[in-house]
PyMOL Python script that loads the backbone (N, CA, C, O; Angstrom):
from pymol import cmd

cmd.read_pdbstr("""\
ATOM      1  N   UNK A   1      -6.503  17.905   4.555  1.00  0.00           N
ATOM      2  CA  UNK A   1      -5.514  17.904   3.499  1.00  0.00           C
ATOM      3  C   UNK A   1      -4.831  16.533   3.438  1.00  0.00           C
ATOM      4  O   UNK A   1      -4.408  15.946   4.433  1.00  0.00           O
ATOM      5  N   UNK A   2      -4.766  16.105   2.256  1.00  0.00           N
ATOM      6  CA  UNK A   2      -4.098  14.819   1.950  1.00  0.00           C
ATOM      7  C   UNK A   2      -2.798  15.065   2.207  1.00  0.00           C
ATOM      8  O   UNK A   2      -2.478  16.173   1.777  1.00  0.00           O
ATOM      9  N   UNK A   3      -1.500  14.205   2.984  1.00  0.00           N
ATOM     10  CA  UNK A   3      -0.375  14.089   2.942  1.00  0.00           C
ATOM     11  C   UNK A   3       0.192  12.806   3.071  1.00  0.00           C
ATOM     12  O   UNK A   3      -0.367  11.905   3.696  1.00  0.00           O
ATOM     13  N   UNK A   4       1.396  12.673   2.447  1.00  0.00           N
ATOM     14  CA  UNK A   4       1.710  11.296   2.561  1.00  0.00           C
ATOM     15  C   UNK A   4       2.801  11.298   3.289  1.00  0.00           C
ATOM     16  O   UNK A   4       3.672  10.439   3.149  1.00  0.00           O
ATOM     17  N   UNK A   5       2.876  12.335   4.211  1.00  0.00           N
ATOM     18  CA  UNK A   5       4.286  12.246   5.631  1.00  0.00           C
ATOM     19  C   UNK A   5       3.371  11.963   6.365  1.00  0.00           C
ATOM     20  O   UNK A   5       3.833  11.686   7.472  1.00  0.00           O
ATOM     21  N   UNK A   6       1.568  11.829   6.322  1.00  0.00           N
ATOM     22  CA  UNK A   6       0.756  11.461   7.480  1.00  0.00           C
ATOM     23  C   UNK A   6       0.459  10.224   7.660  1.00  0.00           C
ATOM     24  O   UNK A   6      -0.272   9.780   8.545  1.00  0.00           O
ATOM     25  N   UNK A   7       1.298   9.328   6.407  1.00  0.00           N
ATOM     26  CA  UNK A   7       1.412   7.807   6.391  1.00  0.00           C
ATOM     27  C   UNK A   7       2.195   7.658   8.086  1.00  0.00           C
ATOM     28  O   UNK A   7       2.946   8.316   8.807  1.00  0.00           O
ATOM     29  N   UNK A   8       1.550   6.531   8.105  1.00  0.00           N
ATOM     30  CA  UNK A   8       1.947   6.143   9.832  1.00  0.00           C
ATOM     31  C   UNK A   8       3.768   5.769   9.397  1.00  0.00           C
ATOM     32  O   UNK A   8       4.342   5.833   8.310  1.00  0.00           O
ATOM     33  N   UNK A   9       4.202   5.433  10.577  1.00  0.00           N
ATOM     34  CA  UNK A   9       5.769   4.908  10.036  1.00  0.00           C
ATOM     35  C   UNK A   9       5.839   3.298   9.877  1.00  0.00           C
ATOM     36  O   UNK A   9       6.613   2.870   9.022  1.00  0.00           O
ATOM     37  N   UNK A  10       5.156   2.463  10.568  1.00  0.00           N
ATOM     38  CA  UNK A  10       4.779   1.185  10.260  1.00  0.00           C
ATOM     39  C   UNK A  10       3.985   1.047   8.977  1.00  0.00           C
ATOM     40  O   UNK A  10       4.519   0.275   8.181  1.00  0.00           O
ATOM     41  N   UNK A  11       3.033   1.504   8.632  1.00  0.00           N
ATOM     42  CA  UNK A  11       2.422   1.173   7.012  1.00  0.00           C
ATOM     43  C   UNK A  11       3.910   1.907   6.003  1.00  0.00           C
ATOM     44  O   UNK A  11       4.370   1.483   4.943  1.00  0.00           O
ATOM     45  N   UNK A  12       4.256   2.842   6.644  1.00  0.00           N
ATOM     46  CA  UNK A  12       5.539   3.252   5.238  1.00  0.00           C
ATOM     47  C   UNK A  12       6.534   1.920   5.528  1.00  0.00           C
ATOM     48  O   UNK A  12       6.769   1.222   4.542  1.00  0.00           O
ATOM     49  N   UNK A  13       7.078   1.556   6.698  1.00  0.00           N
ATOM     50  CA  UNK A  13       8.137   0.651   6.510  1.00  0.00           C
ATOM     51  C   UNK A  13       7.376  -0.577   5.641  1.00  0.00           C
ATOM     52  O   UNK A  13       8.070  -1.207   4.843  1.00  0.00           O
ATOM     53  N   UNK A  14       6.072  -0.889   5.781  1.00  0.00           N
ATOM     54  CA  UNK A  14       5.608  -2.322   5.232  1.00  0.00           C
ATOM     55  C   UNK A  14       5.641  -2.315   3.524  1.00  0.00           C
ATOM     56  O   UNK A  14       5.907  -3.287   2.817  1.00  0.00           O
ATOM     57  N   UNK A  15       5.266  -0.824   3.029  1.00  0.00           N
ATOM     58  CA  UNK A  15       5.624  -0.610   1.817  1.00  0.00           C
ATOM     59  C   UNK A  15       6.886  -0.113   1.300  1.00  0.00           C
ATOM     60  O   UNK A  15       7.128  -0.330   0.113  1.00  0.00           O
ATOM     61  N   UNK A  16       7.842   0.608   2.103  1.00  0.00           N
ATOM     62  CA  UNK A  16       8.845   0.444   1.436  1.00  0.00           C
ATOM     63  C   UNK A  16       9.574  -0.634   1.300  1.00  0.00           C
ATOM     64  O   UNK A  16      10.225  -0.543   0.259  1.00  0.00           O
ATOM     65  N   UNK A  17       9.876  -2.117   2.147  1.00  0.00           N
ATOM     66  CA  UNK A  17       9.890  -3.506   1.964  1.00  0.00           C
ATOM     67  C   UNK A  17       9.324  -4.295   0.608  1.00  0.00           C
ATOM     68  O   UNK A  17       9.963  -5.033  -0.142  1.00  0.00           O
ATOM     69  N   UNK A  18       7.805  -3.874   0.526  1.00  0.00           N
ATOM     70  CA  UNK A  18       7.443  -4.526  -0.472  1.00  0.00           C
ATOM     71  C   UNK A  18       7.890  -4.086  -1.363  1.00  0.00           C
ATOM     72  O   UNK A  18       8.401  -5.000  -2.011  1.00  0.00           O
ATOM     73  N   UNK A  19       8.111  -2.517  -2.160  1.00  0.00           N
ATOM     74  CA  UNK A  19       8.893  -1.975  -3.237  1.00  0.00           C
ATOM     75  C   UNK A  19       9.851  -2.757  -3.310  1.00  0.00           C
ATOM     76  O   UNK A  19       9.973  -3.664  -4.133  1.00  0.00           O
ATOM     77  N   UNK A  20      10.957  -2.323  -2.044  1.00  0.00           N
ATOM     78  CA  UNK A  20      12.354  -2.773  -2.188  1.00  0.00           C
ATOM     79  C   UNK A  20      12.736  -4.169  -1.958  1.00  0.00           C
ATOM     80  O   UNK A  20      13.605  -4.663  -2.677  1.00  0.00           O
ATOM     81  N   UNK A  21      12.175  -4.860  -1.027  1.00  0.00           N
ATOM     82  CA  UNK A  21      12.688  -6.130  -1.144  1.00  0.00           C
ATOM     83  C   UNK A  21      11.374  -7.522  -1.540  1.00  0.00           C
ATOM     84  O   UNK A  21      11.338  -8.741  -1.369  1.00  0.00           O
ATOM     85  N   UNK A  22      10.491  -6.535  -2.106  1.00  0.00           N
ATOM     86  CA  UNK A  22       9.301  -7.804  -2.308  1.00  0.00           C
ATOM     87  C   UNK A  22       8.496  -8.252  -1.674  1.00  0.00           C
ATOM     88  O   UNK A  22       7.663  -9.061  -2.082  1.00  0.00           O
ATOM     89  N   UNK A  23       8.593  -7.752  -0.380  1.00  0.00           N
ATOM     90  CA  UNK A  23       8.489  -8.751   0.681  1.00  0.00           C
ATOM     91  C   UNK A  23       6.891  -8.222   1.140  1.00  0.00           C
ATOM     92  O   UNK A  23       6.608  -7.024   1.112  1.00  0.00           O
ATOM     93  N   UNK A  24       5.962  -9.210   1.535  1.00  0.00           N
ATOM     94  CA  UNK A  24       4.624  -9.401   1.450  1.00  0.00           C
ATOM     95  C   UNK A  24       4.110  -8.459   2.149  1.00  0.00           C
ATOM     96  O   UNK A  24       4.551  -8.472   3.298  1.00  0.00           O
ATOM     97  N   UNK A  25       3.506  -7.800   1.987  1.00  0.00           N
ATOM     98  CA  UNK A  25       2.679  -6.741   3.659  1.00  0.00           C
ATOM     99  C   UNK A  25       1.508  -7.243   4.207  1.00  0.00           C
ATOM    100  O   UNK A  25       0.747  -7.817   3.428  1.00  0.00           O
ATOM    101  N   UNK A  26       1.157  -7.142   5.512  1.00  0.00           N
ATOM    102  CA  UNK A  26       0.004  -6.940   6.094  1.00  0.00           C
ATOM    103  C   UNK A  26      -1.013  -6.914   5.309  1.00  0.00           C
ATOM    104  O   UNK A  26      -0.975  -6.365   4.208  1.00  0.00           O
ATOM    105  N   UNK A  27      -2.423  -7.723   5.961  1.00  0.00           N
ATOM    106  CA  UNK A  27      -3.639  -7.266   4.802  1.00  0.00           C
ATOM    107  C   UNK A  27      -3.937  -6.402   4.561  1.00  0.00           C
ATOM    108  O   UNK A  27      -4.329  -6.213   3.410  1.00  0.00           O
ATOM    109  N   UNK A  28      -3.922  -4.962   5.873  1.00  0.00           N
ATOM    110  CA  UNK A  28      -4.421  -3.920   5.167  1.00  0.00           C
ATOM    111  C   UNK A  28      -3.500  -3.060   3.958  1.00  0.00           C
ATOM    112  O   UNK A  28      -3.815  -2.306   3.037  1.00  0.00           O
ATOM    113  N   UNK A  29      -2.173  -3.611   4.494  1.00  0.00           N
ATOM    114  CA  UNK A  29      -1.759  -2.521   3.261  1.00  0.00           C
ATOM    115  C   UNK A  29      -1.591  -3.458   1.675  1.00  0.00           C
ATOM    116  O   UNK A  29      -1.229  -2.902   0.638  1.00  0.00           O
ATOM    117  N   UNK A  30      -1.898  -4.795   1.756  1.00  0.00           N
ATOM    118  CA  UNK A  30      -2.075  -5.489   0.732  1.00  0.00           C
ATOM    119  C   UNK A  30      -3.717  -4.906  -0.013  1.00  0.00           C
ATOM    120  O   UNK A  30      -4.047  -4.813  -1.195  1.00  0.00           O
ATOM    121  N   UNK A  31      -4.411  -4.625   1.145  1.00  0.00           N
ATOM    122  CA  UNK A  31      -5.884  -4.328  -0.073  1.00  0.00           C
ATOM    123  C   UNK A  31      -5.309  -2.599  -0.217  1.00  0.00           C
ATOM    124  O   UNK A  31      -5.987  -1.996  -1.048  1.00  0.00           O
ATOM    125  N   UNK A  32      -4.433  -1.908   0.301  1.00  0.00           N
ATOM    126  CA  UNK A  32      -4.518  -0.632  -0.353  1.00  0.00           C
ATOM    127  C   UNK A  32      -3.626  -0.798  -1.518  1.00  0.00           C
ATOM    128  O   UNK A  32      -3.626   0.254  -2.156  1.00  0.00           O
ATOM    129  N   UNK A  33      -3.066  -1.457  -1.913  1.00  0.00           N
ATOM    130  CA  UNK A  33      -2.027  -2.070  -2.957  1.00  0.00           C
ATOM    131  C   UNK A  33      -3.166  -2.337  -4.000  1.00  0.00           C
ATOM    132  O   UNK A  33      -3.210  -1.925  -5.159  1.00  0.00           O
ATOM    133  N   UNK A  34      -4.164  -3.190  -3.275  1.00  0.00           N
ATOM    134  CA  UNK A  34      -4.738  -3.882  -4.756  1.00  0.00           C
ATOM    135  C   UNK A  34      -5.676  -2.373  -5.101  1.00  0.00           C
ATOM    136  O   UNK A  34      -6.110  -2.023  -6.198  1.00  0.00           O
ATOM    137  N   UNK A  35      -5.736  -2.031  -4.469  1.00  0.00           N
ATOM    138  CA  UNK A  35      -6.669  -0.995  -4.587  1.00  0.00           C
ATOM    139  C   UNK A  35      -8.593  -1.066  -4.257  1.00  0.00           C
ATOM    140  O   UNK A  35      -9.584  -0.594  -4.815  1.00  0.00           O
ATOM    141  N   UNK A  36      -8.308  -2.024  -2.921  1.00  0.00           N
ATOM    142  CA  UNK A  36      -9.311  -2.120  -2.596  1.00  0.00           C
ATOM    143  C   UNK A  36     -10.332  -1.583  -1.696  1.00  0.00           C
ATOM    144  O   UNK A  36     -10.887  -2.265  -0.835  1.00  0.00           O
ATOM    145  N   UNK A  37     -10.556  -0.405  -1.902  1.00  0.00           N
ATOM    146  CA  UNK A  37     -11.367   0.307  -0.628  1.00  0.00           C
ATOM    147  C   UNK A  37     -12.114   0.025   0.104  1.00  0.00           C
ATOM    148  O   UNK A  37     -12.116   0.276   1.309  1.00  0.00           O
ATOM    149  N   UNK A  38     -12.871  -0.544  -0.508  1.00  0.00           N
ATOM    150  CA  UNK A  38     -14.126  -1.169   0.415  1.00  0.00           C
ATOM    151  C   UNK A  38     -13.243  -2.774   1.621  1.00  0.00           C
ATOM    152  O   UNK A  38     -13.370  -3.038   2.816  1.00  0.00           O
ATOM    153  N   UNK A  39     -12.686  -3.231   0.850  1.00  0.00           N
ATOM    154  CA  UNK A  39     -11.523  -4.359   2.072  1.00  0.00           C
ATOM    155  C   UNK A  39     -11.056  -3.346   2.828  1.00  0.00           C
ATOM    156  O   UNK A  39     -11.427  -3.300   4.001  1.00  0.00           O
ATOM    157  N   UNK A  40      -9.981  -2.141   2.218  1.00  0.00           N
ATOM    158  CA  UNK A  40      -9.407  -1.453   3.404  1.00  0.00           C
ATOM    159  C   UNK A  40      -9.624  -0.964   4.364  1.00  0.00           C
ATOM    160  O   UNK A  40      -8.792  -0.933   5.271  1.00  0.00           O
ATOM    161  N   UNK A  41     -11.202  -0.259   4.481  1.00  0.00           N
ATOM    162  CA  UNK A  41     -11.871  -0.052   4.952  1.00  0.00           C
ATOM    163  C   UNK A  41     -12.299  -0.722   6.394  1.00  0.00           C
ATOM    164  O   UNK A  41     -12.561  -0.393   7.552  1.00  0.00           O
ATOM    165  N   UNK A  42     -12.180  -2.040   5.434  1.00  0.00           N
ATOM    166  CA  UNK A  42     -13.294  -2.799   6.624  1.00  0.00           C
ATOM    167  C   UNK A  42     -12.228  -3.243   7.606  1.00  0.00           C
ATOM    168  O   UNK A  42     -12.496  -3.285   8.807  1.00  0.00           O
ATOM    169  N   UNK A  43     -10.795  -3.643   7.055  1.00  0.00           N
ATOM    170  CA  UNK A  43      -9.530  -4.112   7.782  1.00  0.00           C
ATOM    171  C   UNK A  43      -9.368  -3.057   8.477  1.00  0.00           C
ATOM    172  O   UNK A  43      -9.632  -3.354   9.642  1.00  0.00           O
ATOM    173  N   UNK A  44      -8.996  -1.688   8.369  1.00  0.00           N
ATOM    174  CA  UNK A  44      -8.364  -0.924   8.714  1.00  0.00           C
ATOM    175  C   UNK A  44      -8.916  -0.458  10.247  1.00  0.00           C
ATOM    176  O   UNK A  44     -10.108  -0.397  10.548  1.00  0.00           O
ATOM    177  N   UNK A  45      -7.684  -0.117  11.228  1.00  0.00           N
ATOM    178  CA  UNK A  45      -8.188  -0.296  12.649  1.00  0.00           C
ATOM    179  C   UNK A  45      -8.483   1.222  12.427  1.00  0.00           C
ATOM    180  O   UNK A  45      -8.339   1.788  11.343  1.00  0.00           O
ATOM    181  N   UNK A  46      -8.991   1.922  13.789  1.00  0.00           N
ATOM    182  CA  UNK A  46      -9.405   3.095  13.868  1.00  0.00           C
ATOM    183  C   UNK A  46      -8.293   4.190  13.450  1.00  0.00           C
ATOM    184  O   UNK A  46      -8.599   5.157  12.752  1.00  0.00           O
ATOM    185  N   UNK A  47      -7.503   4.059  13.736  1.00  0.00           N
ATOM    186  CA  UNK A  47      -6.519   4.804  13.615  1.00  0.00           C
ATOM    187  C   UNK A  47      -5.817   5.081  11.395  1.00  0.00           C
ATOM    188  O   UNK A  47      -5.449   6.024  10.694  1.00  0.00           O
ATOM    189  N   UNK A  48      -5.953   4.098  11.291  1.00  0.00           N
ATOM    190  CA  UNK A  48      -5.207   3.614   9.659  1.00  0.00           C
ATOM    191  C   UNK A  48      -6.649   4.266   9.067  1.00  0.00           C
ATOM    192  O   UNK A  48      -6.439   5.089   8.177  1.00  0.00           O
ATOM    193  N   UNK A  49      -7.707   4.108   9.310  1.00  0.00           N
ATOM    194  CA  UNK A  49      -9.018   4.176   8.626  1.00  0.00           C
ATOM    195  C   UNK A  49      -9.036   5.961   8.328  1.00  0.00           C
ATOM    196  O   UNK A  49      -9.340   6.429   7.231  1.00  0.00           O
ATOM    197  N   UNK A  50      -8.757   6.570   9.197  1.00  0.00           N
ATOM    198  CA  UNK A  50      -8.568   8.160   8.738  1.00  0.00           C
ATOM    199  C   UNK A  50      -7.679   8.408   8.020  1.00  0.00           C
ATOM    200  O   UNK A  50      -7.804   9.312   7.194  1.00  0.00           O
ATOM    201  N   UNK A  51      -6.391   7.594   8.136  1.00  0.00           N
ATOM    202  CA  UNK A  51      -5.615   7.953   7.156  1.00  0.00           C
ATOM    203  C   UNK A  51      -5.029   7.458   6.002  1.00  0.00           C
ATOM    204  O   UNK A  51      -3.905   7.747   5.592  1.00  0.00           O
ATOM    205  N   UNK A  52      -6.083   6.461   5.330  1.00  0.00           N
ATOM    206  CA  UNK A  52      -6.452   5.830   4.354  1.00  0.00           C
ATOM    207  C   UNK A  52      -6.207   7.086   3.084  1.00  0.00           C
ATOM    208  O   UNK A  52      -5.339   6.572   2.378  1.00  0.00           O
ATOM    209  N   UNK A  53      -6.439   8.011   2.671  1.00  0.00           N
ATOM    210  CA  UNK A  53      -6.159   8.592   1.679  1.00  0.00           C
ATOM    211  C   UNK A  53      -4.398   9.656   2.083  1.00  0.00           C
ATOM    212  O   UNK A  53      -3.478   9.829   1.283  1.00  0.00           O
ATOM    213  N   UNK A  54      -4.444   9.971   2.976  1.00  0.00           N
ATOM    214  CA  UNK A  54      -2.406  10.088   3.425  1.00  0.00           C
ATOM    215  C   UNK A  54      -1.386   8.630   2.809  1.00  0.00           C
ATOM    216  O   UNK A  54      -0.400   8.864   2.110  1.00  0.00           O
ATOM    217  N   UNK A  55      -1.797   7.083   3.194  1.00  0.00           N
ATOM    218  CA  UNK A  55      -1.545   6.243   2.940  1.00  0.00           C
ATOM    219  C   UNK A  55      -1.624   6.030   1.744  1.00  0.00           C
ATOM    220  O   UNK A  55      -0.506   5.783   1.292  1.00  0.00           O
ATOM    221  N   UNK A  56      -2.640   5.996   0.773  1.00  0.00           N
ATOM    222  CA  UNK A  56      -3.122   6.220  -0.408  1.00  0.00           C
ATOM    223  C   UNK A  56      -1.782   6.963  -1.480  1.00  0.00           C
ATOM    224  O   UNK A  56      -1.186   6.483  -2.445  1.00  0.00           O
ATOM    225  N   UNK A  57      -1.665   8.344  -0.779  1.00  0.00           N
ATOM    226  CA  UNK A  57      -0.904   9.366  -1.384  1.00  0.00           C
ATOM    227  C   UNK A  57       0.501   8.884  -1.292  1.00  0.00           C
ATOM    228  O   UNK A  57       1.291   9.094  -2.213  1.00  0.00           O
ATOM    229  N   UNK A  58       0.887   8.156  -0.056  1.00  0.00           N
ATOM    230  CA  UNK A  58       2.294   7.919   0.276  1.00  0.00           C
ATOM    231  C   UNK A  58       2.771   6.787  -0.989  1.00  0.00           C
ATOM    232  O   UNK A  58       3.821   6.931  -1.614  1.00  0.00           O
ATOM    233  N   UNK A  59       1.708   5.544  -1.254  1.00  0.00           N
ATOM    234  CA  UNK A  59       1.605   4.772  -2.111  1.00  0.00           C
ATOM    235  C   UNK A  59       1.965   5.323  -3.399  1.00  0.00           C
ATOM    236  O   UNK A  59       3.012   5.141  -4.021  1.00  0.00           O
ATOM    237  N   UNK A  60       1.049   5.957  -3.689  1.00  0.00           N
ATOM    238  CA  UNK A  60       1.147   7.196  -5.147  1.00  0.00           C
ATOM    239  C   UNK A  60       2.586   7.629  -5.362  1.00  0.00           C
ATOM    240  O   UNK A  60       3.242   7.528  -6.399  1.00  0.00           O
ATOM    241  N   UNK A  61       2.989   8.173  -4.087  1.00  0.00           N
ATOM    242  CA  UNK A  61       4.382   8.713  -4.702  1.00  0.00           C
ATOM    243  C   UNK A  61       5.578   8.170  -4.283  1.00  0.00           C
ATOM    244  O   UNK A  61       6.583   8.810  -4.592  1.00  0.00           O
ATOM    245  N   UNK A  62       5.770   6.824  -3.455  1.00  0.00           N
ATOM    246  CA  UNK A  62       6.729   5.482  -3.455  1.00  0.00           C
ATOM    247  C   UNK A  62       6.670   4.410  -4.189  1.00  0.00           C
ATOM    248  O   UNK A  62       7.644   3.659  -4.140  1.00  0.00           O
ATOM    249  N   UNK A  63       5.608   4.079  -4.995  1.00  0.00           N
ATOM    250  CA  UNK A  63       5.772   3.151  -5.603  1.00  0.00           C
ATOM    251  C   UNK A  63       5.825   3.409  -6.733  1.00  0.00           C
ATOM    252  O   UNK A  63       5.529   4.511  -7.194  1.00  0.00           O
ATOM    253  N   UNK A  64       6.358   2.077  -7.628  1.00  0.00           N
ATOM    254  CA  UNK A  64       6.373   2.029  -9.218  1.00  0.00           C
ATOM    255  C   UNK A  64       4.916   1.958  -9.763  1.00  0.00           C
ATOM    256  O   UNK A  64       4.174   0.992  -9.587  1.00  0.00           O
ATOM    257  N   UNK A  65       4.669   2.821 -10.283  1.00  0.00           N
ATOM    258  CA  UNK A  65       3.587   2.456 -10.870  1.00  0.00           C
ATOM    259  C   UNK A  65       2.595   1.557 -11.449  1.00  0.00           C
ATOM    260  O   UNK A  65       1.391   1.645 -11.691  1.00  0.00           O
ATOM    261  N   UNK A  66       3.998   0.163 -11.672  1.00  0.00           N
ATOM    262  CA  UNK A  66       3.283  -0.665 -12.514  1.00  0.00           C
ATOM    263  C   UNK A  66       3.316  -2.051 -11.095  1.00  0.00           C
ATOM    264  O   UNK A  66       3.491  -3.245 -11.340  1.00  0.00           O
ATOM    265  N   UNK A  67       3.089  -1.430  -9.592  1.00  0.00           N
ATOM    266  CA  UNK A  67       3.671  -2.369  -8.622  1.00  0.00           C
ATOM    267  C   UNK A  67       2.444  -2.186  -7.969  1.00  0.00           C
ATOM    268  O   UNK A  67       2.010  -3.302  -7.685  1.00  0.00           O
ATOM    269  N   UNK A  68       1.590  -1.195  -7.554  1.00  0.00           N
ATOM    270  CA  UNK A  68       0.347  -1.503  -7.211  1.00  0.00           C
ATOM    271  C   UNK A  68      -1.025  -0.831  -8.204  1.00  0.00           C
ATOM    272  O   UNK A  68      -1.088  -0.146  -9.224  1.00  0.00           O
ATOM    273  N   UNK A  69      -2.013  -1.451  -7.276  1.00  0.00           N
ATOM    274  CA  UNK A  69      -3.701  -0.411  -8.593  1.00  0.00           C
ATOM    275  C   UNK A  69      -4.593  -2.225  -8.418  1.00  0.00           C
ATOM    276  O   UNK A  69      -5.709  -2.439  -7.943  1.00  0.00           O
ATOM    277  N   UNK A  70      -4.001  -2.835  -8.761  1.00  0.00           N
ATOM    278  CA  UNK A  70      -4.641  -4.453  -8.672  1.00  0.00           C
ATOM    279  C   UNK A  70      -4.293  -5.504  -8.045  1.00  0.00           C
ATOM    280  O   UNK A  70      -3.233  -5.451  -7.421  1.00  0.00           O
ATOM    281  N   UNK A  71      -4.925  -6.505  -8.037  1.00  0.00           N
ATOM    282  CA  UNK A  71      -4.259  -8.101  -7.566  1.00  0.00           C
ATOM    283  C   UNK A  71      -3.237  -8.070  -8.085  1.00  0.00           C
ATOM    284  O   UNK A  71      -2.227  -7.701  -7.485  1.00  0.00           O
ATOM    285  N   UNK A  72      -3.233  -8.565  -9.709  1.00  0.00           N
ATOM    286  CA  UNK A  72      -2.644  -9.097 -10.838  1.00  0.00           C
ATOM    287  C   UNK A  72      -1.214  -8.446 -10.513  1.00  0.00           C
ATOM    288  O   UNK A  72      -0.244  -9.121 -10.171  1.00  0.00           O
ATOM    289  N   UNK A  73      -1.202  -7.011 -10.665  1.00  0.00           N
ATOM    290  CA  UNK A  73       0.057  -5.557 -10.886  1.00  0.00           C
ATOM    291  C   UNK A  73       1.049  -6.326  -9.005  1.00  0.00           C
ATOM    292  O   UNK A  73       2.181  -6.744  -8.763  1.00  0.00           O
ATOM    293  N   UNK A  74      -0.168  -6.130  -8.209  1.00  0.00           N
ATOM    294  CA  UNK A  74       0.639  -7.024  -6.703  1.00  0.00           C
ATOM    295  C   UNK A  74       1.870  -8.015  -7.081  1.00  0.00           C
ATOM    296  O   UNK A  74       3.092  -7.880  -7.145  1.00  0.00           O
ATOM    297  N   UNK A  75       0.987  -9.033  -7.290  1.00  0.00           N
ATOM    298  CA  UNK A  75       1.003 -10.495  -7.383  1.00  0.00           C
ATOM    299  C   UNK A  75       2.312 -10.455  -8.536  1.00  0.00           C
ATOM    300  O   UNK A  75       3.226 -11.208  -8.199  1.00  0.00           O
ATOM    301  N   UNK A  76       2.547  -9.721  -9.806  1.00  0.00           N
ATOM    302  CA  UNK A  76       3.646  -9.486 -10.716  1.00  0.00           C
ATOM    303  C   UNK A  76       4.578  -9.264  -9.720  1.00  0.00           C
ATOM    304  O   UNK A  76       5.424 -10.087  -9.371  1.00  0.00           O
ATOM    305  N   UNK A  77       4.396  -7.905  -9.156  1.00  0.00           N
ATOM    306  CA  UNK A  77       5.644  -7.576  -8.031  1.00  0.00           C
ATOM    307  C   UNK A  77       6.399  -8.101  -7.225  1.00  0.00           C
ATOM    308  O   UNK A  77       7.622  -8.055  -7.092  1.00  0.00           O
ATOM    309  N   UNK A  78       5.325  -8.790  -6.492  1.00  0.00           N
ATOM    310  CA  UNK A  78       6.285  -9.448  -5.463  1.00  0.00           C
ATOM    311  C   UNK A  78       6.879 -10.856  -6.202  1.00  0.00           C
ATOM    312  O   UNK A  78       7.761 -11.549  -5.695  1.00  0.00           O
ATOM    313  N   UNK A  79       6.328 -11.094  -7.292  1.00  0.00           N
ATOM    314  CA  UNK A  79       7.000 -12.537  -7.883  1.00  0.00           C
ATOM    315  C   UNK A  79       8.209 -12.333  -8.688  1.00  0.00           C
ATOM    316  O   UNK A  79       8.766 -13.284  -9.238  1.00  0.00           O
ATOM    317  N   UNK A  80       8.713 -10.911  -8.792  1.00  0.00           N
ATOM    318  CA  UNK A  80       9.485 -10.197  -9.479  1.00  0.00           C
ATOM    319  C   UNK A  80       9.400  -9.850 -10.878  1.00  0.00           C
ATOM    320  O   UNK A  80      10.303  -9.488 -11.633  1.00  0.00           O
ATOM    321  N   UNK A  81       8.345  -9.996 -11.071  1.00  0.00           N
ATOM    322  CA  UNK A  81       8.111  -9.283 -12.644  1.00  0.00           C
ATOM    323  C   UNK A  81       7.803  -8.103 -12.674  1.00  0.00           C
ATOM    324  O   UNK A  81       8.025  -7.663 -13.803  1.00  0.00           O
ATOM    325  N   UNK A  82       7.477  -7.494 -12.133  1.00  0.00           N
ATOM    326  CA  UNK A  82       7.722  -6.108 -12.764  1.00  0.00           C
ATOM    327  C   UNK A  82       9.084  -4.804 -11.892  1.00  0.00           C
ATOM    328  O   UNK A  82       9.366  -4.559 -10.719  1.00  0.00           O
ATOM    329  N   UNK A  83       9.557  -4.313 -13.152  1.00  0.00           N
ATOM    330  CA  UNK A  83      10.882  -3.368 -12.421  1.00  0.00           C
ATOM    331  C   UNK A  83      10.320  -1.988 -11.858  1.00  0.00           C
ATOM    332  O   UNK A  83      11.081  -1.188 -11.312  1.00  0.00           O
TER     333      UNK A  83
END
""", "prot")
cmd.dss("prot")
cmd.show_as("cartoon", "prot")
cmd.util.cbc("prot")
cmd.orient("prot")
């Protein structure tokens, strides 16, 4: 079962930072931002790699919508363009 309380507490603090204060994350949770599976994948240590779709979900329902999915949607965010 997918859950996003099964987000680790280090990948949630790295994304709630980037929401709230912009501030850059780690590669792996930068390719789950861009929405890159096949990178996350390959970054992701044993542990993050199972819970790649919990993480996924936690993403889904903390972020703005228009703040991750791509590079471009990233790269807006943290430069402060998008609210």
């Amino acid at each position: 079962m997918i859950d996003p309380n099964l987000c680790p507490l280090p990948i949630r603090a790295a994304i709630d930072r980037y929401v709230k204060d912009r501030i850059r994350p780690g590669s792996f949770v930068m390719l789950v931002l861009k929405n890159d599976l096949f990178g996350a994948i390959k970054a992701a240590d044993e542990h993050n790699l199972a819970l790649i779709p919990n993480i996924a979900a936690y993403v889904s329902e903390h972020c703005p919508y228009h703040s991750y999915g791509s590079y471009d949607l990233v790269l807006l965010h943290l430069r402060g363009g998008s609210e």
